[in-house]
N, C-alpha and C positions, 0 to 999 in steps of 0.2 A: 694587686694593682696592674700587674704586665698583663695578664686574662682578662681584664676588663679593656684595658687601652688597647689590645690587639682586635676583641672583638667594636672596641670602638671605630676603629680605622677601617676596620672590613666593610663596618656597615656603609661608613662616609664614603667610600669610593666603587659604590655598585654601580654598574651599566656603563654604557657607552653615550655618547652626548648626540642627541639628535638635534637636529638643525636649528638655529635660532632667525626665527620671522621678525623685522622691523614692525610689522601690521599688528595691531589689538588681537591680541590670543582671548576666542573669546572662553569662561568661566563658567562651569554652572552655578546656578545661582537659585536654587530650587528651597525655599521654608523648612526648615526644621523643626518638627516640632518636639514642644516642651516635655519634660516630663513628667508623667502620666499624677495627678493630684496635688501637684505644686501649681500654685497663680500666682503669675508675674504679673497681673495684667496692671496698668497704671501703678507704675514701679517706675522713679527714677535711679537709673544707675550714671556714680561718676567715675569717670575713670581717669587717673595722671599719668602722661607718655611723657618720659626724656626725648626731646628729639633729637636724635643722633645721625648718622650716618643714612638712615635708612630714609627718614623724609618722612612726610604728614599724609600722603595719600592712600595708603594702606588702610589705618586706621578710621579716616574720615567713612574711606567705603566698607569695610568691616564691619563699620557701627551701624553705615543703612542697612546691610544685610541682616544685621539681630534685632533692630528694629523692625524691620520688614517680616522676619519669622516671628517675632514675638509680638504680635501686636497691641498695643497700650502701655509698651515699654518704652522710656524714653533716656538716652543715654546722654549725658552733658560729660563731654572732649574738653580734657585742658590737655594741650599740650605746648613743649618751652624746652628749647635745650639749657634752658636755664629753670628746669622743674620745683627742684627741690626751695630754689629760692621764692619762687611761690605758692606752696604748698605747706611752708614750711610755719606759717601762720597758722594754719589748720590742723596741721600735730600738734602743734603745743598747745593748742585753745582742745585738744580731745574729740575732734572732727576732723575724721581725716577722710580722704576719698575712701568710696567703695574697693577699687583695684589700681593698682599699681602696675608700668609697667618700667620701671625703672630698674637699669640695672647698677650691681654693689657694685663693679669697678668706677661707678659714676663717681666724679671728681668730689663730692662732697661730703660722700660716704654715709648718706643717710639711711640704705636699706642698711648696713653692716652697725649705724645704732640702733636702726628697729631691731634686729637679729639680738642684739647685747641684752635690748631691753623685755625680750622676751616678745613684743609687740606684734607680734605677725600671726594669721589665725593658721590654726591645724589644718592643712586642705591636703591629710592623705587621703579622707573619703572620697576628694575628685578621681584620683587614681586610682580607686579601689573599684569604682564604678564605670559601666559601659563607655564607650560613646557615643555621641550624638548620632553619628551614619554612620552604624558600623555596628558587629556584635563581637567587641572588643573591648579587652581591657584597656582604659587609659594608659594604665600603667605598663602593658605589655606593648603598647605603642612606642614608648622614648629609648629612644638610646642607649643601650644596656652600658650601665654602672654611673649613669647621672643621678638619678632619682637616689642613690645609695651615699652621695657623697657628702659631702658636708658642704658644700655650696646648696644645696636642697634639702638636705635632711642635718639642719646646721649643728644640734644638738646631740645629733647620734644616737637618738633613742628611737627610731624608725620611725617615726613620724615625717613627715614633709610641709616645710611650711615655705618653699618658695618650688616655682613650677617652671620648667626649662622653655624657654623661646625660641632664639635662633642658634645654629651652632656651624662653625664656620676656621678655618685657618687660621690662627697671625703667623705674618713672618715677614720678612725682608721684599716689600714691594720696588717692581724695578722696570726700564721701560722695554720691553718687552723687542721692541724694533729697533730700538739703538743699539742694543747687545747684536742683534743680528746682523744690522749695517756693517757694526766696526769687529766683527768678528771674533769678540772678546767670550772667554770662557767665565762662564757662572761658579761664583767660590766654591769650593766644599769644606776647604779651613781657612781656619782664621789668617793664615800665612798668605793663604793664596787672595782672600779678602783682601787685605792690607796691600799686598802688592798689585792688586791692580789700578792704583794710585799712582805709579809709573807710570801706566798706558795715560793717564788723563795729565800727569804733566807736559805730554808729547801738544805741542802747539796745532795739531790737526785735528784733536780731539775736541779744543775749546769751542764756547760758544761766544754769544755777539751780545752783551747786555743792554739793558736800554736805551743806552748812551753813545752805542754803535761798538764798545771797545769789548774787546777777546778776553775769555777769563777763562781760565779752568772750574774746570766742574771740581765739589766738592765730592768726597766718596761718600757719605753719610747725611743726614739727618735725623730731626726729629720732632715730635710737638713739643717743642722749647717749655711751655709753662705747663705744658700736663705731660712733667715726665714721668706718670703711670705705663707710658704705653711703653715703655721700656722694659717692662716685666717680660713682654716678647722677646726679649733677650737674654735677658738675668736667668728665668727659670730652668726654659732647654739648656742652655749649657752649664746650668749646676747641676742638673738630670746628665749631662755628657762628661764633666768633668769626675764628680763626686757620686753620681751615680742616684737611680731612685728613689731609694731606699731616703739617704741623705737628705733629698728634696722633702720627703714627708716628715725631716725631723723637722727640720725649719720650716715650716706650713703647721707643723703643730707645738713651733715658739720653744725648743727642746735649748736647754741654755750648753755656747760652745760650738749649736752648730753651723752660726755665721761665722765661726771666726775659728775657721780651716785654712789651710794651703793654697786644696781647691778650689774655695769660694775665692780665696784672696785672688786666685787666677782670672775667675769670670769680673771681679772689680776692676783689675787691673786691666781690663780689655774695652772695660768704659772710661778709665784713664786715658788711655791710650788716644780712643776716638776721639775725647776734647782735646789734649793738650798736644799729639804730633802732628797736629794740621791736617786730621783728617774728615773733621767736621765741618759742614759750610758756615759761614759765616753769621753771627746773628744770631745763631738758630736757638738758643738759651731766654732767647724776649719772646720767639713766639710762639704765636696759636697752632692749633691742629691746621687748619684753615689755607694759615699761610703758608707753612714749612711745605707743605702738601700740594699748593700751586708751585711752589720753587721748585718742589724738586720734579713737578711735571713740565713745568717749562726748561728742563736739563739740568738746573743750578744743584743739584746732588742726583749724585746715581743710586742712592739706594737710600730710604724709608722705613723705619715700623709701620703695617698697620695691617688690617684684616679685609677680608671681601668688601665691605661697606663702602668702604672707599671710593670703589667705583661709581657706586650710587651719590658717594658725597660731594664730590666733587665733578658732579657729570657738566655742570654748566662752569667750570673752570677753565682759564688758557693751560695751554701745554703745547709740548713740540711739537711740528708737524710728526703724524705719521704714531705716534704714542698707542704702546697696547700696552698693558696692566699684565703684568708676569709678576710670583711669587714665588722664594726658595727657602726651605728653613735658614733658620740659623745656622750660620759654619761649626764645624765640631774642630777641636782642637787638634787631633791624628788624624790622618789616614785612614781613614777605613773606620772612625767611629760610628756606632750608630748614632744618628741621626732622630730628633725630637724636633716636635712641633706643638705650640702649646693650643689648645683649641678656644673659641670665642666661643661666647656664651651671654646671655643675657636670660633675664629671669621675671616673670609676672608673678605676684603678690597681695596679699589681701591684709591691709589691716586688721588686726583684732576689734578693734571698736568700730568697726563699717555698719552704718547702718543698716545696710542690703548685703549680707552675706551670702545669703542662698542666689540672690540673681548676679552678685559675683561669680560664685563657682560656675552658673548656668554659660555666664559670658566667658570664664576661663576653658570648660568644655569648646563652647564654640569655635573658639579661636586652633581648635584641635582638627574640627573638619578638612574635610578635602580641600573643598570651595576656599576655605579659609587658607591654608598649606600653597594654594595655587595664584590668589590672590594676592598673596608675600611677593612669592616671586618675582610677578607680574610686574607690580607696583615698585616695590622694596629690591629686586635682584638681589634679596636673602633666601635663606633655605631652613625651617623651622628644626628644632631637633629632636626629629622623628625618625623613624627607621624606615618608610616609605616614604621621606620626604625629597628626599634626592632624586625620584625617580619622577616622583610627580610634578616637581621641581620644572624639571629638563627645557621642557618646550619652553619656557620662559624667562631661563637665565639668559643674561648674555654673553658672548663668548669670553667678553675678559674675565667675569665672574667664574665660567666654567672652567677657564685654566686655568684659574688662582689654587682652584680644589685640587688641580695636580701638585702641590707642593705635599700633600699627605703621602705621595708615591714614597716607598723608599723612606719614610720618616714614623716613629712610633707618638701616638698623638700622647698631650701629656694634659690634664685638668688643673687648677687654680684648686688646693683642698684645703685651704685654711681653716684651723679650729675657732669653731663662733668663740669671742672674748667673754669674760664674763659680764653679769650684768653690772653697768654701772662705771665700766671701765672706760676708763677717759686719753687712751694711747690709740692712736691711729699706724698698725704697721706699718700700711701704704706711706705712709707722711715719715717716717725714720726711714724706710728703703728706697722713698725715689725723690718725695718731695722736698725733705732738707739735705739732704745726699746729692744727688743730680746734677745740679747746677754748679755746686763749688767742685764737687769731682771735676766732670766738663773743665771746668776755670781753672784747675790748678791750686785751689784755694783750701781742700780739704784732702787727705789720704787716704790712701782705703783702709788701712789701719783705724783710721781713726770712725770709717764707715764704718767696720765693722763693731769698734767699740762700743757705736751708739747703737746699732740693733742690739748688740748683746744686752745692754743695759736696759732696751724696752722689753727683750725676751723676761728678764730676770723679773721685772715689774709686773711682766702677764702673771710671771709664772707663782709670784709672792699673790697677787691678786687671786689667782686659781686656788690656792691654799687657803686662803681667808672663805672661799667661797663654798669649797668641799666640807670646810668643819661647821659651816652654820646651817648643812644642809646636813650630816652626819649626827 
């Protein structure tokens, strides 16, 4: 695991950043052609996009371009940040799109049923196979130790049935110019976190709310009703408190191993944030949306969230003067190492797709250059590829390209949860953030008693896992 996340990190932080242009960077945009005895010709391909962080204009121009190489292809675009609720007619009627480009930590958890259900088709042949403009293996293309882990290869049996996207930082977003202004030093533990909560009590530090009147900044927020993104937090410092090792037993549901010392420590550090008034106010009712303008117009100094962000919120108010700065999570010592957990999202092909073969072609494409540089442009993301950073460059913007400085100095860490068995009806995510979260935050639940209930869905996996082993044995 440390060998694969070292040369993860290496690979994220190659080069130096060259200048970013406000003006259209133009694209090559040059036809691709098919491969050699397959016809796509007059072939509908559909494809389903979450829209998230990253916005609809990528994909709209993506799709002219495979169109435009492929000609008598015709791709019909749903896209909805509210995807799966429309799509979700079409699973169950056994029609489902062609390609997917939804990712598992999507709040409804529907790639992580397909995954249970067995449902997703085999596409390590994509991998196994050239690229489109290149004499390359796909697979010698990605980010060494993705394709290997169990977010892609969910089953373990080497196979791959989901195909990496973007890959990207989360950590503690913060405003980049206000630190600077007021001269305050960026945490590295949790002590020094917490106490800079002193400096915003000072009455020079407040701001002026709607209403004309002076408030203190809060030190925290978060997306109040999708406290998923809180895993940004939870993960690295159970990787800092309790160590790696520990983190993969709980990622693979190991009964006992929520309910440590150390884990109690990383709960109690989300106690803490709700109940000693270090949370802004509200922030438990809301949206990603909202918390995310608040805390850019100053009403909190520091946020979950990943590079997207920037993209997400680019037509949102915020303080004068506002840059987008990123730091991991604080470590508990002095001198700990430091973890950051990496973003990720995933494209997918249902098993009953009508058009499998012009899926995979369209999964290819999305692998090109032209494609890689088109993200950028559009999306201010960065695919995850091993030459993607670089070809990246000219098109991020600069907040996007500090953010990627948070991996300095931090050992990146992957999301490696064992697929559930099929049929299994327990949602981790929903025991570790979504019934958890909010009464934590409130006061209204223990960490005791957090921990009791993951132990209790660990134990459920783990009865499930047995039932499952002996009808297959």
């Amino acid at each position: 695991m440390r060998k694969m996340v070292g040369l993860f990190l290496v690979v994220i932080l190659i080069g130096g950043f060259i200048g970013w242009s406000n003006h259209a960077v133009s694209i090559q945009n040059r036809p691709i052609p098919t491969d050699e005895g397959v016809d796509f010709n007059d072939k509908e391909l559909s494809i389903a996009v979450f829209q998230g962080g990253y916005g609809p204009e990528y994909w709209e121009e993506v799709i002219t371009m495979f169109e435009q190489a492929y000609p008598g292809v015709k791709v019909n675009l749903t896209i909805s940040p509210r995807i799966t609720d429309v799509i979700r007619p079409q699973l169950v009627a056994g029609n489902p799109p062609d390609f997917l480009a939804i990712m598992d930590t999507e709040q409804s958890g529907l790639i992580d049923s397909l995954v249970k259900e067995k449902a997703l088709l085999d596409i390590t042949d994509v991998f196994e196979s050239k690229a489109l403009d290149k004499d390359q293996l796909l697979k010698d293309m990605v980010l060494p130790g993705m394709l290997e882990s169990t977010r892609f290869s969910p089953y373990q049996d080497g196979r791959i049935y989901l195909a990496p996207f973007n890959a990207g930082p989360m950590g503690l977003i913060y405003n980049k110019n206000l630190f600077r202004e007021k001269g305050w030093k960026l945490p590295e533990t949790w002590d020094e976190f917490f106490a800079l909560d002193e400096e915003l009590k000072k009455e020079d530090h407040f701001i002026v709310d709607e209403q004309g009147n002076k408030k203190k900044r809060a030190l925290f927020t978060y997306q109040g009703i999708y406290p998923n993104y809180l895993e940004e937090i939870m993960y690295p410092s159970i990787a800092n408190t309790a160590g790696i090792d520990h983190l993969k037993q709980i990622f693979a549901y190991e009964p006992g191993s929520f309910r440590t010392k150390e884990v109690k420590k990383v709960l109690d550090t989300f106690a803490k944030l709700g109940t000693k008034g270090f949370l802004m106010d509200g922030t438990v009712a809301l949206n990603h949306t909202q918390s995310q303008t608040d805390m850019m117009l100053g009403k909190a100094v520091f946020i979950v969230n990943a590079t997207w962000m920037e993209n997400e919120m680019k037509n949102s108010p915020r303080e004068p003067g506002f840059e987008f700065g990123m730091i991991p999570v604080p470590v508990f010592n002095k001198g700990d190492q430091r973890y950051i957990l990496t973003s990720y999202e995933q494209f997918s092909i249902p098993a009953r797709a009508k058009n499998p073969e012009l899926a995979k072609e369209f999964l290819k494409f999305l692998y090109t250059d032209a494609s890689v540089k088109l993200f950028a442009d559009k999306s201010n993301g960065v695919y995850a590829l091993k030459d993607a950073k670089e070809l990246s460059k000219p098109y991020l913007s600069p907040g996007v390209y500090e953010m990627f400085r948070a991996y300095d100095g931090a050992t990146t860490i992957l999301q490696d949860w064992k697929a559930l068995p099929k049929g299994s009806e327990i949602d981790i995510k929903t025991e570790l953030f979504k019934k958890a979260m909010t009464p934590i935050m409130t006061g209204k639940m223990t960490t005791d008693e957090w921990m009791e209930n993951v132990e209790k869905a660990f134990g459920k996996i783990q009865a499930e896992i047995a039932v499952e082993v002996s009808h297959t044995s």
